[in-house]
C-alpha positions as CSV (number, residue, x, y, z in Angstrom):
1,X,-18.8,-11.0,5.1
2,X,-18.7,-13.3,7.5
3,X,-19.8,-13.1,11.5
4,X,-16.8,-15.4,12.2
5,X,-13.1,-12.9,13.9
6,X,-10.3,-13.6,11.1
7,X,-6.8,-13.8,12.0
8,X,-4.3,-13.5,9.5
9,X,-0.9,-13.9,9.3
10,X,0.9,-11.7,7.0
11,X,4.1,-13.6,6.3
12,X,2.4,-16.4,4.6
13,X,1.1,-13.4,2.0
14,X,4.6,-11.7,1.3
15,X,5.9,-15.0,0.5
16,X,3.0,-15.0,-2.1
17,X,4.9,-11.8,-3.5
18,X,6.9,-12.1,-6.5
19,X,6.5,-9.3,-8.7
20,X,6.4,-5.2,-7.4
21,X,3.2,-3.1,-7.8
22,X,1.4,-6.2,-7.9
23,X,-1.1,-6.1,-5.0
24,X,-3.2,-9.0,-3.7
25,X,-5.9,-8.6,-1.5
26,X,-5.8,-9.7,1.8
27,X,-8.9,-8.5,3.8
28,X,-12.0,-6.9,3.4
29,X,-14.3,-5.0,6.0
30,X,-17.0,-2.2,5.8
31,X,-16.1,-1.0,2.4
32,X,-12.2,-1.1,2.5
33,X,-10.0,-3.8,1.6
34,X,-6.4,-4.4,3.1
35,X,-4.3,-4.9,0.0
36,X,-0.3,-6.2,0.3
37,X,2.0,-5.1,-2.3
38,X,6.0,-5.5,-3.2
39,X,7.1,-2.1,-3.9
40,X,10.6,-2.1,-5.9
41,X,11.5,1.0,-8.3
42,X,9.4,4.0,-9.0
43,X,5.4,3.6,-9.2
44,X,3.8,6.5,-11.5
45,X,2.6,9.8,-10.4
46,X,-1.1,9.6,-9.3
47,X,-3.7,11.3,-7.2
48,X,-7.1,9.8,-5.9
49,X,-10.6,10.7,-4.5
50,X,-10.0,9.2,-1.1
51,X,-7.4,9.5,1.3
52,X,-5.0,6.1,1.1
53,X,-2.9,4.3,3.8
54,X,0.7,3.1,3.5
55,X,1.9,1.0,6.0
56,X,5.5,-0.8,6.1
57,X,6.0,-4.4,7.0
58,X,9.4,-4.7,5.9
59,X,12.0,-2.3,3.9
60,X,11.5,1.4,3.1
61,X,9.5,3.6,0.8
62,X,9.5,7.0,-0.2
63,X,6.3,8.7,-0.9
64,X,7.2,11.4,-3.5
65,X,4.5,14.4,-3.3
66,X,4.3,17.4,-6.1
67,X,3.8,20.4,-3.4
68,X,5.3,18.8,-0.2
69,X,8.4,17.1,1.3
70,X,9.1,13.5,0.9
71,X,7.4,11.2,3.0
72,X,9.9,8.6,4.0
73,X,8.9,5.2,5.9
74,X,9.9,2.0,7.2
75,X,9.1,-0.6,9.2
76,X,6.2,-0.6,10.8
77,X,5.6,3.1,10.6
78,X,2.5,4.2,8.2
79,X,1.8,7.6,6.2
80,X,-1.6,8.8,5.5
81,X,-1.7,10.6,2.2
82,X,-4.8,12.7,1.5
83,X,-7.4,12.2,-1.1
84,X,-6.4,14.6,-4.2
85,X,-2.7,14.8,-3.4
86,X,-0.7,14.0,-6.1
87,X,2.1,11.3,-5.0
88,X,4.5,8.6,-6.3
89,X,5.7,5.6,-4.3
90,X,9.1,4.2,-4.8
91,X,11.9,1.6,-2.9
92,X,15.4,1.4,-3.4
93,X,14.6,-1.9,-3.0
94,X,12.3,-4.4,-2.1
95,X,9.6,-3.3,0.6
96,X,6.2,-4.9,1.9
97,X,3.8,-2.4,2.0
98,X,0.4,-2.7,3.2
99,X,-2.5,-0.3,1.7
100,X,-6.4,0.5,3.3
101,X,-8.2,1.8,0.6
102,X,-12.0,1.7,-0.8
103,X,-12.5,-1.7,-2.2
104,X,-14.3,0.3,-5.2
105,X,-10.7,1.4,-6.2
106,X,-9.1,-1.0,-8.1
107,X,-5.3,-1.1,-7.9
108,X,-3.4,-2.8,-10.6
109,X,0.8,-3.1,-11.7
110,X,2.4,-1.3,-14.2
């Protein structure tokens, strides 16, 4: 990585965003990478080995969970779902979502 400060302006990557649970990669640092996604419909139930970041920019998501209430958020507000919890996002309709996860995990659409 470079020594140089990056600044990045996040509208100029959701109007990259044309197709839901498709995330591009917008930043990485220490061994995380800042991914931006268009959620829209259900994702699929799934569980990971390290916690994972949501983070709205614009709309709302629901963060369906097995063994727990909802986890409902919107703009600007962020959830923190632990590593092992089993969990399926979903929108009503379109939502910007930002995600910090490992960069070793490799997200990918349905």
């Amino acid at each position: 990585m470079s020594s140089i400060p990056i600044k990045i302006n996040l509208s100029e990557y959701v109007d990259q965003l044309n197709k839901p649970w498709s995330p591009i990669d917008i930043a990485r640092f220490n061994d995380q990478v800042l991914r931006l996604a268009m959620f829209e419909g259900e994702f699929n139930w799934h569980q990971h080995e390290e916690d994972e970041l949501f983070m709205v920019v614009r709309g709302e998501i629901t963060i369906q969970m097995c063994d727990q209430a909802d986890m409902v958020l919107t703009n600007n507000e962020f959830g923190i779902i632990p590593k092992g919890v089993e969990h399926c996002p979903r929108s009503d309709g379109q939502s910007f979502v930002l995600m910090v996860e490992p960069a070793s995990l490799q997200s990918q659409g349905d």
